[in-house]
Each structure stands twice: as C-alpha cells, then as structure tokens.
DOTI-307723 format. One record per residue: residue number from 1; residue in one letter; z, x, y of N, C-alpha, C, O in turn. Coordinates in steps of 0.05 Angstrom, whole numbers, plus 32768, in hexadecimal, padded with zeros to 4 digits. Each point is the difference from the previous one (the first is absolute). Layout:
(NUM "A" (Z X Y) (Z X Y) (Z X Y) (Z X Y));
...
***
This chain:
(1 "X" (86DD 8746 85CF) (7FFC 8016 8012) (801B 8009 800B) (8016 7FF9 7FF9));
(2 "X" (7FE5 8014 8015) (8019 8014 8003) (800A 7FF0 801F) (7FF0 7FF4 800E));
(3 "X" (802A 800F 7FF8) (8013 7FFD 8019) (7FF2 8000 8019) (7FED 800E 7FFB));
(4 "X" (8013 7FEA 801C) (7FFD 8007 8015) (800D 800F 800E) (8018 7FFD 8004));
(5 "X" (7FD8 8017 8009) (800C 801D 800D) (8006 7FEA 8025) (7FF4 7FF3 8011));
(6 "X" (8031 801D 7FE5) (8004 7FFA 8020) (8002 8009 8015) (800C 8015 7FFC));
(7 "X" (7FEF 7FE9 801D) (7FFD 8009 801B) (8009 8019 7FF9) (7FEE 8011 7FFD));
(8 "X" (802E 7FF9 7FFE) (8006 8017 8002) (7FF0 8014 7FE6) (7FF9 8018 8000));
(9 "X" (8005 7FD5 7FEF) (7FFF 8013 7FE3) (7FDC 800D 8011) (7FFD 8018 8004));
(10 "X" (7FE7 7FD2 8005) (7FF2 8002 8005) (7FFB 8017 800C) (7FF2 8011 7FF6));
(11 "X" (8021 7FF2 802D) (8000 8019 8010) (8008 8013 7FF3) (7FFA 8017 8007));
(12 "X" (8016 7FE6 7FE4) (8006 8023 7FF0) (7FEC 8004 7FFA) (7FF8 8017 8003));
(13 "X" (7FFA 7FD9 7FF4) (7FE9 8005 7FE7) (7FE8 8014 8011) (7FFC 8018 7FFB));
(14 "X" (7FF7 7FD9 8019) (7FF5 8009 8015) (800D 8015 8012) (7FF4 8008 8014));
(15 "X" (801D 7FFE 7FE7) (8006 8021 800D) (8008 800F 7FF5) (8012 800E 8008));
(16 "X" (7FDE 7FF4 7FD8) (7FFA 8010 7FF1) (7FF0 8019 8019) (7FF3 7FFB 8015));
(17 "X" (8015 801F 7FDF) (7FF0 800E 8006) (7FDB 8008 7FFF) (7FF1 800E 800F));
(18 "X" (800A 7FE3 7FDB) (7FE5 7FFC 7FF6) (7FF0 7FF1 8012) (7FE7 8001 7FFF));
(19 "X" (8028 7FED 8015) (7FE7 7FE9 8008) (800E 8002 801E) (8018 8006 8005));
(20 "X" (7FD1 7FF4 8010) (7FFC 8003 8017) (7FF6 7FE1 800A) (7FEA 7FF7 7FF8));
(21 "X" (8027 7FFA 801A) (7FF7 7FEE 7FFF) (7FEC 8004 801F) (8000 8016 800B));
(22 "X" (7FF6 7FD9 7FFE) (7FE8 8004 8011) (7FF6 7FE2 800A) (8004 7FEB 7FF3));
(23 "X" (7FF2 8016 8020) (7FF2 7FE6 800E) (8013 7FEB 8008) (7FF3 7FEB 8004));
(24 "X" (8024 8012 8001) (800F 7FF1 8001) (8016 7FF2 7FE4) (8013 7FF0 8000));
(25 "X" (7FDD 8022 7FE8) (800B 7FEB 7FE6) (8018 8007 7FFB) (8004 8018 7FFD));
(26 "X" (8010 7FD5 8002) (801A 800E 7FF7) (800D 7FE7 7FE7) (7FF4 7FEE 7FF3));
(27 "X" (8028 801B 800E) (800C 7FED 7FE8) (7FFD 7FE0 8005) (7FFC 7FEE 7FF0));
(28 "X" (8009 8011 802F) (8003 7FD6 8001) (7FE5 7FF9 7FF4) (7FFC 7FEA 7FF5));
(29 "X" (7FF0 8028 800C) (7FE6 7FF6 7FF8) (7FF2 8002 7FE6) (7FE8 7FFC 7FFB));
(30 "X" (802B 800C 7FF5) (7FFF 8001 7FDF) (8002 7FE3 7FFB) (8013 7FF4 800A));
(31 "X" (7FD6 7FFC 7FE4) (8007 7FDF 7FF6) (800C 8004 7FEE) (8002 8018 7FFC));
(32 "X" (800E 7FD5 7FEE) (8002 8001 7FED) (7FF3 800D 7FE7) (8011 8009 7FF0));
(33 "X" (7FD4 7FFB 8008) (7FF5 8007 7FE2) (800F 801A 800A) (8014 8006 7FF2));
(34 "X" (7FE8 8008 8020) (7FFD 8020 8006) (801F 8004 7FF9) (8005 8014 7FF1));
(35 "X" (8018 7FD5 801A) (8011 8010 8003) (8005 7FFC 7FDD) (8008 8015 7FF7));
(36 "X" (7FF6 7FD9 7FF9) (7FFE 7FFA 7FE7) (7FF7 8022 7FEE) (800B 800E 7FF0));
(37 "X" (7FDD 7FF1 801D) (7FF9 8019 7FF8) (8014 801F 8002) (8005 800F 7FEC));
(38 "X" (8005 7FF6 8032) (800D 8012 8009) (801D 7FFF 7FED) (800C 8015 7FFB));
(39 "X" (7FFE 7FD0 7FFA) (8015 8007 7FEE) (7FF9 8008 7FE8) (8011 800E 7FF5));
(40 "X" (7FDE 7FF0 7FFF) (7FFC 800D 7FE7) (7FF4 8016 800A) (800A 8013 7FF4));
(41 "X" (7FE6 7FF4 801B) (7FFD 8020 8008) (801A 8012 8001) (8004 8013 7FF0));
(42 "X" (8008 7FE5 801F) (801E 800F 8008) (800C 8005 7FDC) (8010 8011 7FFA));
(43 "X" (7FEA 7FE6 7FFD) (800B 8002 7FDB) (7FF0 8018 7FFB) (8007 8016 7FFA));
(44 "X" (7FE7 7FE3 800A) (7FE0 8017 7FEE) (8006 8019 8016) (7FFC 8014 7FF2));
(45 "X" (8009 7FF3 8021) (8003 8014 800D) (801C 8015 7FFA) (8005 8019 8002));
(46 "X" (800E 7FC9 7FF4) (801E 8016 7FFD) (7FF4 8010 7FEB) (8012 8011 7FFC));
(47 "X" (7FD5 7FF5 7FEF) (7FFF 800D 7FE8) (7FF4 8011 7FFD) (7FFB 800D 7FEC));
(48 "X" (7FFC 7FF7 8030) (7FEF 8012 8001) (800C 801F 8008) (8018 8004 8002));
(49 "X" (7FDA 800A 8001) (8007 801B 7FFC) (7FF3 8007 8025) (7FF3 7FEE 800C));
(50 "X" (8012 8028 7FFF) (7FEE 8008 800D) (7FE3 8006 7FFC) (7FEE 7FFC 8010));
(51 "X" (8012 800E 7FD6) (7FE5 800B 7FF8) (7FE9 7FE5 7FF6) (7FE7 8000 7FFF));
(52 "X" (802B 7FEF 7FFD) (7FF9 7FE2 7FF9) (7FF7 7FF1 800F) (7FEE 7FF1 7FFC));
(53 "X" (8022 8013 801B) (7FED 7FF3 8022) (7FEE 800E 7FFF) (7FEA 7FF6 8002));
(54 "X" (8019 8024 7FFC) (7FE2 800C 800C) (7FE4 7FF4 7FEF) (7FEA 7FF5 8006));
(55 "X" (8021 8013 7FE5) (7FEA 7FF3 7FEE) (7FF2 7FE0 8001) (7FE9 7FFC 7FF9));
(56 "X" (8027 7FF0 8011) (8000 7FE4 8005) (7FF2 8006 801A) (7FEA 7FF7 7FFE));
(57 "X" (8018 8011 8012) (7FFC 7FFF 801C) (7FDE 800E 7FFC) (7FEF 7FF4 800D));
(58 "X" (8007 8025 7FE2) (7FED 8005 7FFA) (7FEB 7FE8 7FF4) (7FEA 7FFC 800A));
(59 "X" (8025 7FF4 7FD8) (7FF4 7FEC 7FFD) (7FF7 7FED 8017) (7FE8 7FFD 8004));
(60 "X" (8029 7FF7 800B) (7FF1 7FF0 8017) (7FF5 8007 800E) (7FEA 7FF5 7FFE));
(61 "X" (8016 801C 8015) (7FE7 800E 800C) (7FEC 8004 7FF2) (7FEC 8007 800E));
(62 "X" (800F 7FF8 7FD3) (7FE4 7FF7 7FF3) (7FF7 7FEE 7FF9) (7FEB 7FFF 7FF5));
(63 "X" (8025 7FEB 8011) (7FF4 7FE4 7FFD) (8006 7FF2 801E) (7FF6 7FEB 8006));
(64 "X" (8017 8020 8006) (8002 7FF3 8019) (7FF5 8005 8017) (800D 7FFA 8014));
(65 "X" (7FD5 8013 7FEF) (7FF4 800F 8012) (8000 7FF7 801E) (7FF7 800C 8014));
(66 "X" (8014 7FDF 7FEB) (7FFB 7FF5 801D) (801F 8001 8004) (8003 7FF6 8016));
(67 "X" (8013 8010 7FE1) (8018 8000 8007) (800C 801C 800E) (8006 8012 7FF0));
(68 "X" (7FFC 7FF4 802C) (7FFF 8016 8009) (8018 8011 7FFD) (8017 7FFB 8009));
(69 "X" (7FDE 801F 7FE5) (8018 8014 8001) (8000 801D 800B) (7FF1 8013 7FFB));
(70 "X" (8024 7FE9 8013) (8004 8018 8010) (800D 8019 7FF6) (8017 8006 8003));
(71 "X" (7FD3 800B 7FEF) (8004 8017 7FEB) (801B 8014 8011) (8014 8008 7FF5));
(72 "X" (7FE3 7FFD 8028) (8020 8018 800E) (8010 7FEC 7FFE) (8014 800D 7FFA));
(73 "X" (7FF5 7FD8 8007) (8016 7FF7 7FFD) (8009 7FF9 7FF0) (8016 7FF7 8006));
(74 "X" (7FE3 8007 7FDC) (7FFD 7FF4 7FE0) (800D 7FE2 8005) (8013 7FF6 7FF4));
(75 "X" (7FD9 7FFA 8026) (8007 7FE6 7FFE) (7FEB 7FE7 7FFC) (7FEA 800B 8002));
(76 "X" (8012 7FDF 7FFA) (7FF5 7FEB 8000) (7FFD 7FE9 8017) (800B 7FEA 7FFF));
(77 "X" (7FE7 801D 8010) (8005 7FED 801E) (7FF7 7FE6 7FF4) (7FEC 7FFC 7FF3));
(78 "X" (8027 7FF5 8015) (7FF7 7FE1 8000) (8006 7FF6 8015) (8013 8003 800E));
(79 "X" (7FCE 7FE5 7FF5) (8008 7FEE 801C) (7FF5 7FE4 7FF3) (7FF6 7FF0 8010));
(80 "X" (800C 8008 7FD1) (7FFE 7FE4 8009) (8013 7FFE 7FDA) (8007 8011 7FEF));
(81 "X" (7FF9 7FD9 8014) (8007 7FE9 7FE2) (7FF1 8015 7FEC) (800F 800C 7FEF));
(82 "X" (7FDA 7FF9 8011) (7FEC 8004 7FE4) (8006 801D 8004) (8003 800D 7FEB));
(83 "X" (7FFE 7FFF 802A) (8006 801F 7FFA) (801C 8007 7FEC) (8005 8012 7FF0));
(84 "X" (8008 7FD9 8018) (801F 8003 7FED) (7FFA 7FF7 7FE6) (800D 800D 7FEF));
(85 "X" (7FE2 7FDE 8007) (7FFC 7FF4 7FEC) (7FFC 8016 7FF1) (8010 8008 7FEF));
(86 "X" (7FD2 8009 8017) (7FF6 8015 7FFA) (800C 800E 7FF0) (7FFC 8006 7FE9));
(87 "X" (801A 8001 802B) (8013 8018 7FFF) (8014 7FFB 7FE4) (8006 8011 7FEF));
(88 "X" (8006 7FCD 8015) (800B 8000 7FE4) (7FF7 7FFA 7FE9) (800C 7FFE 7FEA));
(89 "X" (7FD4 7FFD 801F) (7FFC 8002 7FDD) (7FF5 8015 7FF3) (7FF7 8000 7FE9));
(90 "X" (8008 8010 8027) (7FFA 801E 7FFA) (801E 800C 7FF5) (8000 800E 7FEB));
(91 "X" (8013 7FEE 8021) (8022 8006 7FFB) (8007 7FFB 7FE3) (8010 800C 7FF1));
(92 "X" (7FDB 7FDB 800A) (8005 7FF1 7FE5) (7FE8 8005 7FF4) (7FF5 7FEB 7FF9));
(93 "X" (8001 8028 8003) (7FE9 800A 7FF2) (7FF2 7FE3 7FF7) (7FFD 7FFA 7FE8));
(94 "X" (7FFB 7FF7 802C) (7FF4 7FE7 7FF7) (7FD2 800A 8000) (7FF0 7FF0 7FF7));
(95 "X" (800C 801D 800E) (7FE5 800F 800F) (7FFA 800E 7FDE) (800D 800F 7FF2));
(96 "X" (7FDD 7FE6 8009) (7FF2 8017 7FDF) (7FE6 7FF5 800C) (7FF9 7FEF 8011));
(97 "X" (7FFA 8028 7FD9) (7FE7 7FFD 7FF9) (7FF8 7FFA 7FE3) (800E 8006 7FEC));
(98 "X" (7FDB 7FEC 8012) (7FF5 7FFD 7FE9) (7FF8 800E 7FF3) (7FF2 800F 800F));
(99 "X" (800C 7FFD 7FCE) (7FF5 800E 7FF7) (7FE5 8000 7FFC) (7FF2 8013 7FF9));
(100 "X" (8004 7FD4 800B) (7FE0 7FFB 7FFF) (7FF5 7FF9 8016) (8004 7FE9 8006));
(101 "X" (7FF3 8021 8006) (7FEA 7FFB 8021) (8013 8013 8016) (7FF7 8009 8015));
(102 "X" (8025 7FFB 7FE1) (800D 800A 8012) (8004 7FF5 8022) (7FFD 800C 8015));
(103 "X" (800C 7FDB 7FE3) (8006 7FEB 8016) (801D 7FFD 8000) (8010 7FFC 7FEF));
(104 "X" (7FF1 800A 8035) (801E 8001 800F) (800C 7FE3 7FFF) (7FF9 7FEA 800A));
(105 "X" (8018 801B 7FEA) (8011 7FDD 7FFA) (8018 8000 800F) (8009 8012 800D));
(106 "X" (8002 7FD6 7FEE) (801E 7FFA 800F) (800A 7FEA 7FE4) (7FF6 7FEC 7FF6));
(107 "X" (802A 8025 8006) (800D 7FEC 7FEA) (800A 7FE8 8016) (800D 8005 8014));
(108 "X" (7FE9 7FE0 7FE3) (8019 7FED 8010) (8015 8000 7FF0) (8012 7FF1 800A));
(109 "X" (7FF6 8018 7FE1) (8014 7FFB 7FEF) (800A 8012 7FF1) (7FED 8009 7FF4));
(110 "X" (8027 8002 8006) (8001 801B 7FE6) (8014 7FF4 7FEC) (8017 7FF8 8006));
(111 "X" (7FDE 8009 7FE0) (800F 8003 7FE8) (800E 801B 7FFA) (7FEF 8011 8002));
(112 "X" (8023 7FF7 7FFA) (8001 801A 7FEE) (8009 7FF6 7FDB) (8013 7FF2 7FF7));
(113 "X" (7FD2 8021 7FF7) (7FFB 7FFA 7FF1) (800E 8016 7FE9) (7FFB 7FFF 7FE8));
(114 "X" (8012 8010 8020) (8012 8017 7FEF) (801C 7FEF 8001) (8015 8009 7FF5));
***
C-alpha cells in the first residue's frame, strides 16, 4: 500500500477546495488507513483535468447518497473518518455496479488490467 500522508501533506489535502470540513473533524483526526489513502489520492488528483473533477465528483454523489454535497458551493462536507473514506474511494473510482442485478459495489482492491 501506498505511504502515509503526513500532518502537513494531510491539511493540504483537506483544504482542497472541494471539501468542507464540519462537526469538529479536521486533520489531527485523520487515522492512518485514511492518511494512506489521502497519498495516493493526491497522485490520482494531479491528473485530472477540471472537467475530470467535475465528472468524479458527479460519480460520487451517485453512489454516495448519504455523503453531503453542497451544489452553490461545489463542495463535499465532511465531519467524520467514513465521510473522507467515501470521498477517496470515489477519487479512486473504487464504486461500480454490476452488470447483472445491477448491484452498487465497492472495489477493496484495483488491478489495472490494460
């Protein structure tokens, strides 16, 4: 797995414009999997395009219905651990559906097979 995201790399990460943090949650309160996660996010985000966020940011708000987004501010409020989890595995297009029954999944893992 990938590096652990540190204190500082973390608070960059989180004051992204996209995400709103809320309820008290901030960076000291990121555990490890999340900041693990937040460094390989920070990779998958340098490649993106503007038009690329938007589109990513569309994807999760359809599999993430309980993750609240604030459409006048084009942000993602989070106030706990799982709202961020959410958030990056949506970043990491980890979220499909099945072609048969059409059941909402979560990759724990990704190959790339090209």
């Amino acid at each position: 797995m990938y590096k652990e995201a540190t204190q500082s790399e973390t608070e960059q990460f989180l004051q992204n414009n996209f995400i709103q943090l809320e309820d008290g949650y901030e960076a000291n309160k990121v555990k490890t999997a999340n900041r693990k996660r937040i460094a390989l996010t920070v990779d998958t985000l340098s490649t993106y395009s503007d038009e690329d966020r938007q589109s990513i940011f569309s994807y999760i708000k359809g599999y993430c219905e309980d993750l609240q987004y604030d459409e006048s501010k084009s942000h993602f409020k989070l106030k706990s651990e799982d709202d961020l989890k959410k958030l990056l595995y949506g970043i990491e297009q980890r979220y499909y559906t099945t072609v048969l029954g059409g059941e909402k999944r979560l990759a724990n893992s990704v190959l790339v097979l090209s």
